[in-house]
PDB file as gemmi writes it, atoms N, CA and C in Angstrom:
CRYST1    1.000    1.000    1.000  90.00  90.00  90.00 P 1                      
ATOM      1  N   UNK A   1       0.851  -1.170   0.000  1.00  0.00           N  
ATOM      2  CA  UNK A   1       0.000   0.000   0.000  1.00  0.00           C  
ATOM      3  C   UNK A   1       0.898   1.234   0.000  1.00  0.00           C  
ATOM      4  N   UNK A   2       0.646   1.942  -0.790  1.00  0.00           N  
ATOM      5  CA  UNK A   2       1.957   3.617  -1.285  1.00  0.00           C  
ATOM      6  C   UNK A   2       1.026   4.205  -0.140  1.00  0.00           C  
ATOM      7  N   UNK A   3       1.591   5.218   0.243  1.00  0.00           N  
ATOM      8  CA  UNK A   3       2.050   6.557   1.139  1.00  0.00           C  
ATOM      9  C   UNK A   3      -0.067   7.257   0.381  1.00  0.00           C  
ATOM     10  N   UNK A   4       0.146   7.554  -0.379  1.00  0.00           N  
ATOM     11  CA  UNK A   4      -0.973   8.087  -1.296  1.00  0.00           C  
ATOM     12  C   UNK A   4      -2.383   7.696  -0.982  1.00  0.00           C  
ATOM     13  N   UNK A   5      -2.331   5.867  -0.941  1.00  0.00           N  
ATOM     14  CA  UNK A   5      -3.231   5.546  -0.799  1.00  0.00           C  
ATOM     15  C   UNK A   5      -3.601   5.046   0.866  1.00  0.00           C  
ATOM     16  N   UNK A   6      -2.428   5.243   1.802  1.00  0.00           N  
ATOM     17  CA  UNK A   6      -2.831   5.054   3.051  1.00  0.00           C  
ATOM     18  C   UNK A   6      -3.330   6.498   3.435  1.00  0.00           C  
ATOM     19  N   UNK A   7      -3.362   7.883   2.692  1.00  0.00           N  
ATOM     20  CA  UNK A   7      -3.719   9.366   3.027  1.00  0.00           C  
ATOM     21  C   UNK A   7      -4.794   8.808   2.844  1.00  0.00           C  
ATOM     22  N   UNK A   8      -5.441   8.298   1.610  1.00  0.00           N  
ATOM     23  CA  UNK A   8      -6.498   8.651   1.126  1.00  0.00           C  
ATOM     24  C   UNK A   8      -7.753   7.846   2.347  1.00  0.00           C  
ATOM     25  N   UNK A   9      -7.454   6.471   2.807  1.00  0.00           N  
ATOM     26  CA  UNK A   9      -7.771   5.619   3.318  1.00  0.00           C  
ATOM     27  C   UNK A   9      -8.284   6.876   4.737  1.00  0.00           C  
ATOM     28  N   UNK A  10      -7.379   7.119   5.361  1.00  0.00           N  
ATOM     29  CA  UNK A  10      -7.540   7.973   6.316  1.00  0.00           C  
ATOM     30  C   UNK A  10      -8.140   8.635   6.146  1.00  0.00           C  
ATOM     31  N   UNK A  11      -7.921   9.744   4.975  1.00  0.00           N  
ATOM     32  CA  UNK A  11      -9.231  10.835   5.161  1.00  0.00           C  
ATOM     33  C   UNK A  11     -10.222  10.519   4.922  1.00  0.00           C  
ATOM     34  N   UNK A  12     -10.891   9.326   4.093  1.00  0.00           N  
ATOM     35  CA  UNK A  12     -12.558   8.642   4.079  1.00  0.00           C  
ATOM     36  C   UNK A  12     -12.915   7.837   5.540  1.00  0.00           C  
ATOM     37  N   UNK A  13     -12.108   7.206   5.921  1.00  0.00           N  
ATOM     38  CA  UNK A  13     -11.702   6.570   7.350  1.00  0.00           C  
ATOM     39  C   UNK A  13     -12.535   7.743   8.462  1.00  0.00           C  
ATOM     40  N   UNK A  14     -11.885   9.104   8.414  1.00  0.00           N  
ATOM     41  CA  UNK A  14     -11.818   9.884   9.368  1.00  0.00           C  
ATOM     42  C   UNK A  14     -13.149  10.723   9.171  1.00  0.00           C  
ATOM     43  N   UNK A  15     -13.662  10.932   7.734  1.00  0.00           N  
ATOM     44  CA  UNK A  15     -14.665  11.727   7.336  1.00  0.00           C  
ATOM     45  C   UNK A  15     -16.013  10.912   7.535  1.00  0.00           C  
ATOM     46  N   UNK A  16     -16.022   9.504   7.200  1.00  0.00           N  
ATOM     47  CA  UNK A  16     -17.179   8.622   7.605  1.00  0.00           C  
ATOM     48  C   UNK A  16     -17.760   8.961   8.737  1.00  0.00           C  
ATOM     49  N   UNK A  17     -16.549   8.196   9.864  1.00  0.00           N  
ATOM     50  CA  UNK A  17     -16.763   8.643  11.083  1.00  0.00           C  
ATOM     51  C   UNK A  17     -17.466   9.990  11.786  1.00  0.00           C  
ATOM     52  N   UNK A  18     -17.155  11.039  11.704  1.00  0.00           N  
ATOM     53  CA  UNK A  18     -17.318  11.844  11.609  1.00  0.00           C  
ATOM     54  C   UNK A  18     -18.825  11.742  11.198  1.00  0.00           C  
ATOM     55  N   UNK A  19     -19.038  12.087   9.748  1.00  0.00           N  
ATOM     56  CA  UNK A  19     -20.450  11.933   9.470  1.00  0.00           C  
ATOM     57  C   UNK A  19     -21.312  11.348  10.390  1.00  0.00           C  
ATOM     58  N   UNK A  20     -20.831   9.286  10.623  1.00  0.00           N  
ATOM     59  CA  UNK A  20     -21.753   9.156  11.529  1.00  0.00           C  
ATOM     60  C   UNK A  20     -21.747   9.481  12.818  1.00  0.00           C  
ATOM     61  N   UNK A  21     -21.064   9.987  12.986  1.00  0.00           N  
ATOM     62  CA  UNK A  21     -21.020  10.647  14.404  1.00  0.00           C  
ATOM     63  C   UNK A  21     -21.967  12.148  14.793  1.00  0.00           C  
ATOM     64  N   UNK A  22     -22.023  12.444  13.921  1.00  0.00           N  
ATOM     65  CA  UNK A  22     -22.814  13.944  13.319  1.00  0.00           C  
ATOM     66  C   UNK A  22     -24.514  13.507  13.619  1.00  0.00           C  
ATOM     67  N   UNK A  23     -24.512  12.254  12.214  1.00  0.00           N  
ATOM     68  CA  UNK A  23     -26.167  11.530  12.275  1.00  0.00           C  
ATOM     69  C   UNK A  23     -26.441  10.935  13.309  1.00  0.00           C  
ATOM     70  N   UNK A  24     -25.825  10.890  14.498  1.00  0.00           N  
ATOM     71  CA  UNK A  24     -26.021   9.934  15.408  1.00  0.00           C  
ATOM     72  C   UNK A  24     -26.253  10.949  16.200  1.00  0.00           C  
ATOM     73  N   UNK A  25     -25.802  11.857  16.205  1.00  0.00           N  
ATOM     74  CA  UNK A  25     -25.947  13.400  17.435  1.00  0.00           C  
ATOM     75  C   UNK A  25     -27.573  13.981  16.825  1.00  0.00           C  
ATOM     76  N   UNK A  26     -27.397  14.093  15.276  1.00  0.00           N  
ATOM     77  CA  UNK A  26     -28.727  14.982  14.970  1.00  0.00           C  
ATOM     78  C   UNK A  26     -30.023  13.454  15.491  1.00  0.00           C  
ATOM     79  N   UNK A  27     -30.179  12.294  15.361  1.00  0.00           N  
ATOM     80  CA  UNK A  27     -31.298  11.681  16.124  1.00  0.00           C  
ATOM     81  C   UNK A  27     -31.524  12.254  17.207  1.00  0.00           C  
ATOM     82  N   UNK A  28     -29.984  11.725  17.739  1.00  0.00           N  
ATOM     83  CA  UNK A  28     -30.512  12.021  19.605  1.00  0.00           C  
ATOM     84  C   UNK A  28     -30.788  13.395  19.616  1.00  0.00           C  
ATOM     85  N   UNK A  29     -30.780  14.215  19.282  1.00  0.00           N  
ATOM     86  CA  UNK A  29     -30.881  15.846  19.497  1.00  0.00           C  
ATOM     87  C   UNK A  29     -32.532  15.802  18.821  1.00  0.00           C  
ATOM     88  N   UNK A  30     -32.818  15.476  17.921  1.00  0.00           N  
ATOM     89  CA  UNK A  30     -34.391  15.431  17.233  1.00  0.00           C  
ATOM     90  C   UNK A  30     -35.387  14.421  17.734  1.00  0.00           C  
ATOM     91  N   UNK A  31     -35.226  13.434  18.051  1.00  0.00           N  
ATOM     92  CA  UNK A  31     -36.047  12.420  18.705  1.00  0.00           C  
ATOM     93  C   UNK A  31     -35.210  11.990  20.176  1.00  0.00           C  
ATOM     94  N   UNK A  32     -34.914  12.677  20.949  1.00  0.00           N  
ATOM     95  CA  UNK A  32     -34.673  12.569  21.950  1.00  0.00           C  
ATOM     96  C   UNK A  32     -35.261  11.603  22.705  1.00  0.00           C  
ATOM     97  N   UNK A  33     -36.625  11.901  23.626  1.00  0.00           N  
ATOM     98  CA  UNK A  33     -37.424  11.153  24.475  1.00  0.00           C  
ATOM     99  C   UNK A  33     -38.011   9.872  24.264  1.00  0.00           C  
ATOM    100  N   UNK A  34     -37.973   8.976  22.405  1.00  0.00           N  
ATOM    101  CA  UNK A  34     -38.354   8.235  21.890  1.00  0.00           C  
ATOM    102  C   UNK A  34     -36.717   7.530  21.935  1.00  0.00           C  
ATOM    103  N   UNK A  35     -35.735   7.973  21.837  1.00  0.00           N  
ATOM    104  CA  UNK A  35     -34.178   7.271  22.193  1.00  0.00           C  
ATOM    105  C   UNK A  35     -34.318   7.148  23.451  1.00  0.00           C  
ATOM    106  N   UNK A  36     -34.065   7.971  24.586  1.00  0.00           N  
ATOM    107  CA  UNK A  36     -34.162   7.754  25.398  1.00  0.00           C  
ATOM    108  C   UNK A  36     -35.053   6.050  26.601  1.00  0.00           C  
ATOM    109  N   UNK A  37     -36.500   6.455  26.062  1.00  0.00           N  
ATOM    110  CA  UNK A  37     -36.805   5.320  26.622  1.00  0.00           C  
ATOM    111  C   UNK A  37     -36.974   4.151  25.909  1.00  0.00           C  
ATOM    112  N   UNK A  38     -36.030   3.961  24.330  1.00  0.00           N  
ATOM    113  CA  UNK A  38     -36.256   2.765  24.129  1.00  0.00           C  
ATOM    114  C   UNK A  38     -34.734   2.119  24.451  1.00  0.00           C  
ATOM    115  N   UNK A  39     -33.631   3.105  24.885  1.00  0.00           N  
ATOM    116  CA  UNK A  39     -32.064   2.676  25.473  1.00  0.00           C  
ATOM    117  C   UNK A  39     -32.688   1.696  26.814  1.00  0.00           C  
ATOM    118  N   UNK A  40     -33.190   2.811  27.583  1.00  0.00           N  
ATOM    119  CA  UNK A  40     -33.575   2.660  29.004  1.00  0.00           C  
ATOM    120  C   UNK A  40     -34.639   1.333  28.816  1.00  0.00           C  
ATOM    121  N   UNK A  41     -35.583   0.995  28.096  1.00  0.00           N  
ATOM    122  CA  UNK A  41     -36.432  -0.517  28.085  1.00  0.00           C  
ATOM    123  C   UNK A  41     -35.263  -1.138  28.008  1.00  0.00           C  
ATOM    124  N   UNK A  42     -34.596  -1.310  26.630  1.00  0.00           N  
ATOM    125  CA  UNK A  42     -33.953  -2.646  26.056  1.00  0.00           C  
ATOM    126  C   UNK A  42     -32.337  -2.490  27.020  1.00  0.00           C  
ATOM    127  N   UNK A  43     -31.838  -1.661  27.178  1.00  0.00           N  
ATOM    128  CA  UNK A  43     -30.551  -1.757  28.162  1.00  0.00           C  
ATOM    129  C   UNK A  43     -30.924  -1.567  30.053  1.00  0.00           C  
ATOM    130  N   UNK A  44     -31.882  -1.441  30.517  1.00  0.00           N  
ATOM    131  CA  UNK A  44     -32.279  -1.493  31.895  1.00  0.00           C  
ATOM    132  C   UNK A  44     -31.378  -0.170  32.536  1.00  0.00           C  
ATOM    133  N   UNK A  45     -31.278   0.763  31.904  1.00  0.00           N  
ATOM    134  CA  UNK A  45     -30.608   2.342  32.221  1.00  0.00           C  
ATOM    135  C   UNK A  45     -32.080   2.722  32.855  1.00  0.00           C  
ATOM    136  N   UNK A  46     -31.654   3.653  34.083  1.00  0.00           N  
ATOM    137  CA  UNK A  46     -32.603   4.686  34.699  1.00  0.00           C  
ATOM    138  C   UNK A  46     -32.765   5.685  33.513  1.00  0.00           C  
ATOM    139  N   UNK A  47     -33.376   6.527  33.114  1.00  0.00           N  
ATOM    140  CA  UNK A  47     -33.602   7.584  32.031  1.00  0.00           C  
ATOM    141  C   UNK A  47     -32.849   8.575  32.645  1.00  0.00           C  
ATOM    142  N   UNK A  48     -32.379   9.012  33.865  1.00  0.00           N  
ATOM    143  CA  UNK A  48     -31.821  10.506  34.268  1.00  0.00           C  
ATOM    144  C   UNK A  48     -30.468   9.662  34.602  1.00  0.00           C  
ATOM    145  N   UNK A  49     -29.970   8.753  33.828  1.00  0.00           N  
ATOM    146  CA  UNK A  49     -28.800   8.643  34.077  1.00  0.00           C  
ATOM    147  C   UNK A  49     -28.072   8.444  32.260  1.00  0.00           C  
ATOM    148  N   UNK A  50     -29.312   8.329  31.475  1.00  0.00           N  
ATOM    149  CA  UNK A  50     -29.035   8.221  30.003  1.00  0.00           C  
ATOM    150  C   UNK A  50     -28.419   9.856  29.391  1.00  0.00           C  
ATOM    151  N   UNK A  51     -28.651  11.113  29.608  1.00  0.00           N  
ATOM    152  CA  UNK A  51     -27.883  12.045  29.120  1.00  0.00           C  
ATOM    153  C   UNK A  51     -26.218  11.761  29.322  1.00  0.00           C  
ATOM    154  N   UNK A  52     -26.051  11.790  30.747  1.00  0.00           N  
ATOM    155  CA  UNK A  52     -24.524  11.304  31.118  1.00  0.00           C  
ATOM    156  C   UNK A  52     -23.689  10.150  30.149  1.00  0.00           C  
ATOM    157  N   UNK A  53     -24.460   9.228  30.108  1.00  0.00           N  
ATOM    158  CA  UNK A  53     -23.897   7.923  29.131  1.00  0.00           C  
ATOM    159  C   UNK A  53     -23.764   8.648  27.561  1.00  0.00           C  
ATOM    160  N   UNK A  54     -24.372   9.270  27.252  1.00  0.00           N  
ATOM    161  CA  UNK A  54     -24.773   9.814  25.976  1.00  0.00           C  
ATOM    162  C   UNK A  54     -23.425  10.575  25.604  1.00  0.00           C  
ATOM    163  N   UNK A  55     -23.304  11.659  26.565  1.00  0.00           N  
ATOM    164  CA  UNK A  55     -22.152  12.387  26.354  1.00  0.00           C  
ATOM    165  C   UNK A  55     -20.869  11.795  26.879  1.00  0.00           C  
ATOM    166  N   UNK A  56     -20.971  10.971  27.357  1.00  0.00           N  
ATOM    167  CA  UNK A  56     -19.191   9.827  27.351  1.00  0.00           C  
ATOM    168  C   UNK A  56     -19.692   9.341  25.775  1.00  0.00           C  
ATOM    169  N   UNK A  57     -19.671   8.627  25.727  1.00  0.00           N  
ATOM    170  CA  UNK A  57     -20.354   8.128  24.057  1.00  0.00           C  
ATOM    171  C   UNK A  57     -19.649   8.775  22.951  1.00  0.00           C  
ATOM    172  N   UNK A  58     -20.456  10.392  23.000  1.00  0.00           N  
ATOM    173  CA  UNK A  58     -19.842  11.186  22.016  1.00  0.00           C  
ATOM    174  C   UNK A  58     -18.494  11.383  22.040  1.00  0.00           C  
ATOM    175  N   UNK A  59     -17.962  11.804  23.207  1.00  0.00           N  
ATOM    176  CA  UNK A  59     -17.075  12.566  23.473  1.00  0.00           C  
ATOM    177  C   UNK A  59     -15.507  10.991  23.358  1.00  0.00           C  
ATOM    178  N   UNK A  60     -16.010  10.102  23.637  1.00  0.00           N  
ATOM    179  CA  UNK A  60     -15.165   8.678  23.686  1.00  0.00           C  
ATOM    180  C   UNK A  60     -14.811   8.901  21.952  1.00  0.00           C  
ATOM    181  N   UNK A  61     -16.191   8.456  20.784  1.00  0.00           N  
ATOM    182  CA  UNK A  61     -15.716   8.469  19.990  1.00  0.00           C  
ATOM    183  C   UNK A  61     -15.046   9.487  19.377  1.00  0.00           C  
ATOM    184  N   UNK A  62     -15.274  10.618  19.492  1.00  0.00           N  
ATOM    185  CA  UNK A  62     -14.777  11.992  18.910  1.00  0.00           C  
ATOM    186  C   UNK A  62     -13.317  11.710  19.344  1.00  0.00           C  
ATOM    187  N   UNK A  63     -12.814  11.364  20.246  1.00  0.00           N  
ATOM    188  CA  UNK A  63     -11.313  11.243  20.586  1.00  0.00           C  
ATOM    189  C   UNK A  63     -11.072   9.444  20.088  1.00  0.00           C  
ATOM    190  N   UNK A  64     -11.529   9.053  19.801  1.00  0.00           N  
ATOM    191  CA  UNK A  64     -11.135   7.729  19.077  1.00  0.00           C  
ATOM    192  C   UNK A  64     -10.913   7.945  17.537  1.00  0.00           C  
ATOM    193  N   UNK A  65     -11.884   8.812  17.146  1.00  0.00           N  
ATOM    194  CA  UNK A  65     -12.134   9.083  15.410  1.00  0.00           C  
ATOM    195  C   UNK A  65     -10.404  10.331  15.425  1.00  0.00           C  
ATOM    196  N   UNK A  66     -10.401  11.406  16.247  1.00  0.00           N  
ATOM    197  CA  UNK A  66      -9.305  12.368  16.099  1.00  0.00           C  
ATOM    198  C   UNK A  66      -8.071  11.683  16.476  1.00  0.00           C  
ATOM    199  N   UNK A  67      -7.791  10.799  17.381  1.00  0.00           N  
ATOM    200  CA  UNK A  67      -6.568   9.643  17.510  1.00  0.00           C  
ATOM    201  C   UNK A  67      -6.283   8.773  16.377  1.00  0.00           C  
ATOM    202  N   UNK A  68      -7.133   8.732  15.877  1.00  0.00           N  
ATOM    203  CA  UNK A  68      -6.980   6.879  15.321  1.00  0.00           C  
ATOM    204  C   UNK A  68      -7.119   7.385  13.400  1.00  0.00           C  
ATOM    205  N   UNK A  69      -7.462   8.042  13.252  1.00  0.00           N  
ATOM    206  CA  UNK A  69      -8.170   8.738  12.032  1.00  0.00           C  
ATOM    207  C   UNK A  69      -7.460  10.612  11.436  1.00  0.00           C  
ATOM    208  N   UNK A  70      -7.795  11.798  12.121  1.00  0.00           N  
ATOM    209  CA  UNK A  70      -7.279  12.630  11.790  1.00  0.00           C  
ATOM    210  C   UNK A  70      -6.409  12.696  12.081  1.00  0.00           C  
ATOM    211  N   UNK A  71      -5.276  12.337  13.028  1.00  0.00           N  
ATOM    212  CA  UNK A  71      -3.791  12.440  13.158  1.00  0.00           C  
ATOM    213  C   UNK A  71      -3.249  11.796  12.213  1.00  0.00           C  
ATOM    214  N   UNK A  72      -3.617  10.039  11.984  1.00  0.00           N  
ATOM    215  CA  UNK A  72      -2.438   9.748  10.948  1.00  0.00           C  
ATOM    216  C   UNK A  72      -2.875  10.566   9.540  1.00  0.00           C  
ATOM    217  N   UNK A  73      -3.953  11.125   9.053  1.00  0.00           N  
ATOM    218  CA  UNK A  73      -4.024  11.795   8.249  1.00  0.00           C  
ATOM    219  C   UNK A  73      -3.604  12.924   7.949  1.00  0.00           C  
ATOM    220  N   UNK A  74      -3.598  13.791   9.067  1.00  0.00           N  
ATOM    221  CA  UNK A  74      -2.754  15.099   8.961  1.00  0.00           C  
ATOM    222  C   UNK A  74      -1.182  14.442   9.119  1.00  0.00           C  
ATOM    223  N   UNK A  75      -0.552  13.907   9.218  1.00  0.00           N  
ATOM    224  CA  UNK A  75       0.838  13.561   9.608  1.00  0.00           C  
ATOM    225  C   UNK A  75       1.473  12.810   8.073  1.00  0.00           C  
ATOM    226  N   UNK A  76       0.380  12.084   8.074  1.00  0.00           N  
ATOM    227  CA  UNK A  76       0.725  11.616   6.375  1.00  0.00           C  
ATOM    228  C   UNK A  76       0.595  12.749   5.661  1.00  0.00           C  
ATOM    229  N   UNK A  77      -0.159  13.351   5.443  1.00  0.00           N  
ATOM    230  CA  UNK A  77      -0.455  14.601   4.311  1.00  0.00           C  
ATOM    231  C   UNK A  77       0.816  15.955   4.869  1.00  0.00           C  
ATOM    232  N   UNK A  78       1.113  15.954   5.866  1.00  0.00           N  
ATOM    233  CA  UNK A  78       1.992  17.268   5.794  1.00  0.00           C  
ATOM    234  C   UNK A  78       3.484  16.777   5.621  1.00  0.00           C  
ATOM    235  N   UNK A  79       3.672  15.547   6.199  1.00  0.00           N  
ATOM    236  CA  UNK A  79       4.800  15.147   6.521  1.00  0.00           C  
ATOM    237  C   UNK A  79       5.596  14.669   5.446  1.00  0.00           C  
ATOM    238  N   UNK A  80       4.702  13.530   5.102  1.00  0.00           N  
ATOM    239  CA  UNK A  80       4.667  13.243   3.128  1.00  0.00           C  
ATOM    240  C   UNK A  80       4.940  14.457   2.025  1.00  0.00           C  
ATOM    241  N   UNK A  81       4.215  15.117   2.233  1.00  0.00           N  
ATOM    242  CA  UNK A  81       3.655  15.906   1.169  1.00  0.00           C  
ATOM    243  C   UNK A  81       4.988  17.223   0.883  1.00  0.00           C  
ATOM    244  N   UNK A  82       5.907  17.025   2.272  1.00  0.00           N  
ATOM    245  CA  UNK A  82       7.256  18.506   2.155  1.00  0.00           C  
ATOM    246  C   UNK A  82       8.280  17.401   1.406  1.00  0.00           C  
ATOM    247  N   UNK A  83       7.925  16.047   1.723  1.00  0.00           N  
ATOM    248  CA  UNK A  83       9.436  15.028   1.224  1.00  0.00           C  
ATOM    249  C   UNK A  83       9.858  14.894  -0.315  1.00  0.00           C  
TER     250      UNK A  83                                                      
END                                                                             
């Protein structure tokens, strides 16, 4: 695999993510109370303890997607790209 095509890998890698990470925020933000108590039926969560879980969630993947995804992409693309 060339230098080129491990950038490219990364930035669709990193932009997916992202996206679904986006569509997964605009549900919970638009149908809120219909997420909420169907987490809380099928996972046995109290409901006033489901916002808290929600935002570890986001905030877990957002630093999994910027670790794992936009670093080696920015590092390949700048680092690569002066050589």
């Amino acid at each position: 695999m060339s230098i080129a095509e491990l950038t490219r890998f990364f930035a669709w890698f990193t932009l997916l993510n992202y996206i679904l990470m986006l569509v997964s925020w605009l549900i919970y933000i638009s149908i809120k109370e219909t997420v909420m108590k169907l987490h809380s039926a099928t996972m046995g969560v109290p409901v006033e303890e489901l916002p808290r879980l929600y935002f570890q969630y986001f905030a877990i993947y957002k630093v999994l997607t910027l670790t794992f995804g936009l670093v080696p992409y920015l590092v390949l693309r700048f680092v690569f790209a002066a050589a």
